[in-house]
C-alpha positions in Angstrom: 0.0 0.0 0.0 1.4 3.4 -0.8 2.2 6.0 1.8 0.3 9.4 1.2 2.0 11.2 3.3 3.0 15.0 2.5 6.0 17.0 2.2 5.3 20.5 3.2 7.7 21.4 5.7 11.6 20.2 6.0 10.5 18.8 9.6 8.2 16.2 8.2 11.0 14.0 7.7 12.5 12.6 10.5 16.4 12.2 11.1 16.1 8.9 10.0 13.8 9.3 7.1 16.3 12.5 5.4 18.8 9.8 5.7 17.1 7.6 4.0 16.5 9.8 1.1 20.0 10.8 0.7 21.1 7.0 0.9 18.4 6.8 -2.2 19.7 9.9 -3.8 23.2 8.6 -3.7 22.1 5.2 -5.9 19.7 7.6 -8.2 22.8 10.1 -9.3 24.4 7.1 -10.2 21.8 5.4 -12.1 19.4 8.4 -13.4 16.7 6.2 -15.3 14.7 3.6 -13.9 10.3 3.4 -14.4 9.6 3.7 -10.9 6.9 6.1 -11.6 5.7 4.6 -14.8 1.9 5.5 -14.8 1.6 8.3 -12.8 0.7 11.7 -13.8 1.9 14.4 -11.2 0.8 18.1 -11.6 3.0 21.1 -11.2 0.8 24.0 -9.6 2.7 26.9 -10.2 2.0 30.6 -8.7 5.3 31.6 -8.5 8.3 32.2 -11.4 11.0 29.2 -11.9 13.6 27.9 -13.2 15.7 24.9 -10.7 12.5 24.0 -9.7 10.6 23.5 -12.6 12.8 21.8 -14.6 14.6 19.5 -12.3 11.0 18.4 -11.1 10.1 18.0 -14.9 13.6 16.0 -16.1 13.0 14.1 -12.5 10.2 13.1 -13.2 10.4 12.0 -16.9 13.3 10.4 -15.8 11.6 8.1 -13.2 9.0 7.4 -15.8 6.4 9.3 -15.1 4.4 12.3 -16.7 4.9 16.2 -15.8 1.8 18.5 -16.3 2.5 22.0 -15.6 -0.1 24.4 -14.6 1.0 27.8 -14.4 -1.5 30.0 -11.7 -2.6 32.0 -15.0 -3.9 29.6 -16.8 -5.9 27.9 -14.0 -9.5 28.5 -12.6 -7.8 29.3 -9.7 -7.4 33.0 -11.0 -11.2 33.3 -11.9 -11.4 32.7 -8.4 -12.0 28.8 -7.5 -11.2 28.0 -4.0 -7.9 26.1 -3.3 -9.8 23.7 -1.7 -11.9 22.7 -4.9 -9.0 22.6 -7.0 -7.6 20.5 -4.6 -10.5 17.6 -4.2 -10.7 18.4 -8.3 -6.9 17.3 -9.0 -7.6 14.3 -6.1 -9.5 12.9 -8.8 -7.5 13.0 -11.7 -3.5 12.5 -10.7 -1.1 10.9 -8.3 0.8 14.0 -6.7 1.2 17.7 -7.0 4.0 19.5 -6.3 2.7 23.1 -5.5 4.6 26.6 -5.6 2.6 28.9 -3.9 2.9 32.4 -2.4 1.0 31.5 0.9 2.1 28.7 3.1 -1.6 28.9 4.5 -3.0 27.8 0.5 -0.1 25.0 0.7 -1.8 23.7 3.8 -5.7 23.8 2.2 -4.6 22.0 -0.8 -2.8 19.3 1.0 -6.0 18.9 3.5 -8.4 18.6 0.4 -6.7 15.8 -1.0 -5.4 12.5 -0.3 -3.0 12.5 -3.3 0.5 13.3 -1.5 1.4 17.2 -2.0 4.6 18.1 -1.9 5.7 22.2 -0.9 8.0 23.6 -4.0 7.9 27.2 -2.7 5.8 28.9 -0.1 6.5 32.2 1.7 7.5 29.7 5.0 9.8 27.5 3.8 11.7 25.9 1.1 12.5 22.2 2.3 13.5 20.3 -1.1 15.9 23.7 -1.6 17.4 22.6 2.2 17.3 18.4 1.5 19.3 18.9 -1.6 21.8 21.6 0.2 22.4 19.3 3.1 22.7 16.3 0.6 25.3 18.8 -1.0 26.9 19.5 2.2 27.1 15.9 2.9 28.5 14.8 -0.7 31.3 17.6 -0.6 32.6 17.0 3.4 31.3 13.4 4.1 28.4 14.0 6.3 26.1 16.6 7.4 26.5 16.3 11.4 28.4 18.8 13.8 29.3 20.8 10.8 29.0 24.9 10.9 26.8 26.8 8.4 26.5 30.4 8.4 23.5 31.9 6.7 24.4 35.7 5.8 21.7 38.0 5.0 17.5 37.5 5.3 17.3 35.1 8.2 13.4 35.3 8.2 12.9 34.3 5.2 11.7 30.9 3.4 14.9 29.6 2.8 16.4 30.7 6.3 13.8 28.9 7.7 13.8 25.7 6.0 17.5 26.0 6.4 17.7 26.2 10.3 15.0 23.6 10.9 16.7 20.8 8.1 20.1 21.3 9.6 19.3 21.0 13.2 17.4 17.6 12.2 20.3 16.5 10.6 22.3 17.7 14.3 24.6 20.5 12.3 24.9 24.1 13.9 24.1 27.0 12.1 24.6 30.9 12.6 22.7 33.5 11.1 24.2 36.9 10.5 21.1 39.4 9.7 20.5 43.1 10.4 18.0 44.2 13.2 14.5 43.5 11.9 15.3 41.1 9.6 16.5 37.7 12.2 14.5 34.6 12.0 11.4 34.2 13.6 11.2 33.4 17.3 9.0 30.5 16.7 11.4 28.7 13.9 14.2 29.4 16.6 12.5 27.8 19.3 11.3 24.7 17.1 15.2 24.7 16.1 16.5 24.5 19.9 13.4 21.8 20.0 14.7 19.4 18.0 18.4 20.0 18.7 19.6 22.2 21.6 22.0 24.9 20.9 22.0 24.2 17.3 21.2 28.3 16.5 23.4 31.4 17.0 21.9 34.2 15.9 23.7 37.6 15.4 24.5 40.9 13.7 28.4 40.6 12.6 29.0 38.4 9.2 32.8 38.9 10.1 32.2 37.0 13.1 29.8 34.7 12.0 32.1 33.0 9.1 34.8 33.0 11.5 34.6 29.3 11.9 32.4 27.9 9.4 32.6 25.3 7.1 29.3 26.8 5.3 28.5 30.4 4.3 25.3 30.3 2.8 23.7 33.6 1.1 20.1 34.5 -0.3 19.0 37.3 -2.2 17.9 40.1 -0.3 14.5 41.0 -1.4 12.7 37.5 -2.4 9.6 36.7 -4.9 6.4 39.0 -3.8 9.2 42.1 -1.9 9.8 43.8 -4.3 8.7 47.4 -3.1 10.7 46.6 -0.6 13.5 46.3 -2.7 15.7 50.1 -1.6 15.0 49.5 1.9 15.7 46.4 1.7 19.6 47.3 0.0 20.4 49.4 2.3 19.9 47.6 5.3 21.9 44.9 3.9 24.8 46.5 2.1 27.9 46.8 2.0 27.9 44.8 4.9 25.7 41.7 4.4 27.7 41.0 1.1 29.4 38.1 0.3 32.5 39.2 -1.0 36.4 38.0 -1.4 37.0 40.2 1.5 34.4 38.3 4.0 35.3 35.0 2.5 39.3 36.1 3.9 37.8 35.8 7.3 36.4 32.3 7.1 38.6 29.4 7.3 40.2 28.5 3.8 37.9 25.4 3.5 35.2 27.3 3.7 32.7 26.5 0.9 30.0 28.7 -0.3 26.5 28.3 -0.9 23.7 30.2 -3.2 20.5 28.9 -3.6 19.6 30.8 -6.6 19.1 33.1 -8.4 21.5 35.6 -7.4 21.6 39.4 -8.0 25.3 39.8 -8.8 26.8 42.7 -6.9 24.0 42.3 -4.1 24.2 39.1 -1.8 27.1 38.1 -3.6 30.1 39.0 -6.3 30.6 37.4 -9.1 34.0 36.7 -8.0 32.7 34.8 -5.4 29.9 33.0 -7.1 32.1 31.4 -9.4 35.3 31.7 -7.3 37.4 28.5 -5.8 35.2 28.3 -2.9 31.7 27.7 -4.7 29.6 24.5 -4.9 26.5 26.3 -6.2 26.5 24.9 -9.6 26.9 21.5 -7.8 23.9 22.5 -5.2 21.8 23.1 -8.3 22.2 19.7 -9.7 21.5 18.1 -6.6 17.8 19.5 -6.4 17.0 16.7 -9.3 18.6 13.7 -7.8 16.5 14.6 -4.0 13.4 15.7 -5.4 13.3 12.2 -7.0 14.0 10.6 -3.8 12.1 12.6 -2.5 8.8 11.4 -4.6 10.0 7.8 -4.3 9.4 7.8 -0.6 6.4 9.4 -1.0 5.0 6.9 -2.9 6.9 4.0 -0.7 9.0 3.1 -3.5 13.0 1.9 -2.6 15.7 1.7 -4.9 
């Protein structure tokens, strides 16, 4: 019997479960085609721009044997007005899954109670969790495991990313710091459900010098995400100069230090080009990763092992 479970926050996998989807991930980058999803028809729901997500969910999928049907928000009752809730016992009928990218975490939540077809969160204004799996994956691939190491987030800690980030990596027992201006910190309820699941796994301060000081990780955002963008001049100058990831900043991290983008970056922002593409980046690496986990990812959703 197949699981219908859901995959809307990072935190509804269990240590032992994001293990298992790594272990999974490691044998499907090695062997990318196999018909483990031969026959099912999984939905794309789209109200957001993309391009990793989209197309590593598409290739995944067609890869696994199954078949992609994008719907982009435009060219869906849903923007005549149908309830969430309708599309979503509508769609229960027809396919196996749907992966949704949503601006509200709250419409994530409707669909996914108005169907039994597993859902699976691509995007909300919360979190990001497949971004997170397939950035610890990375983290684990490139040092040899994911435990005790030191990640340093530099810029938006409240935002969906952020969030997904600090939650994933204190399941998977590393420690991260955030480095964030006043007003823009993570949440107090995502940094107490952090120290929940892992005590002291979250520092959480103002200095980026400080903050990279030790870290095996530094891990930048864009400043102003999907849906901020009147808030884009307020939001620059809070965050620069000194919230950039620069050659400068990455002289005060260790000289192992690897850096992290989840993309799309604003060059000359978050980040310099010279960093982006310098010595210490594993982006490019971080982007392929999001098709190998996001199959995983739908194989255990379905109970399927390989």
């Amino acid at each position: 019997m197949e699981i219908m479970a859901d995959y809307l926050s990072v935190t509804d996998f269990s240590n032992e479960e994001m293990e298992e989807v790594w272990a999974m991930t490691d044998r499907l980058k090695a062997n990318p085609l196999n018909n483990m999803l031969n026959g099912k028809n999984i939905i794309l729901l789209f109200e957001k721009p993309s391009t990793r997500t989209r197309v590593s969910f598409e290739v995944g999928i067609n890869q696994l044997g199954g078949n992609p049907i994008y719907i982009d928000a435009s060219s869906s009752q849903l923007s005549r007005g149908e309830s969430v809730e309708d599309t979503g016992h509508t769609l229960d009928r027809y396919v196996d899954m749907v992966i949704a990218r949503v601006y509200k975490h709250e419409d994530l939540v409707k669909l996914a109670l108005s169907m039994e077809k597993p859902v699976i969160n691509a995007l909300s204004d919360i979190e990001h969790p497949c971004q997170i799996m397939a950035d610890l994956y990375t983290i684990r691939e490139k040092l040899g495991g994911v435990r005790n190491k030191k990640i340093t987030f530099i810029g938006d800690g409240s935002n969906n990313v952020c969030t997904s980030l600090i939650l994933g990596s204190a399941l998977a027992g590393a420690r991260v710091k955030v480095a964030s201006p006043q007003g823009y910190e993570p949440k107090k309820s995502i940094v107490g459900m952090a120290q929940e699941l892992s005590a002291n796994s979250i520092e959480i301060m103002e200095d980026p010098v400080k903050a990279v000081s030790d870290a095996d990780i530094i891990y930048t955002d864009v400043f102003t995400s999907m849906g901020q963008e009147n808030e884009k001049q307020q939001r620059l100058k809070a965050f620069l100069p000194k919230y950039q990831v620069n050659e400068q900043l990455m002289e005060s991290a260790p000289d192992g230090s690897l850096f992290m983008h989840c993309l799309p970056a604003h060059h000359g922002e978050e980040v310099t080009r010279e960093v982006l593409y310098g010595r210490h980046s594993i982006v490019f690496d971080q982007a392929e990763n999001r098709l190998h986990v996001q199959k995983a990812i739908m194989l255990k959703l379905f109970n399927r092992s390989i």
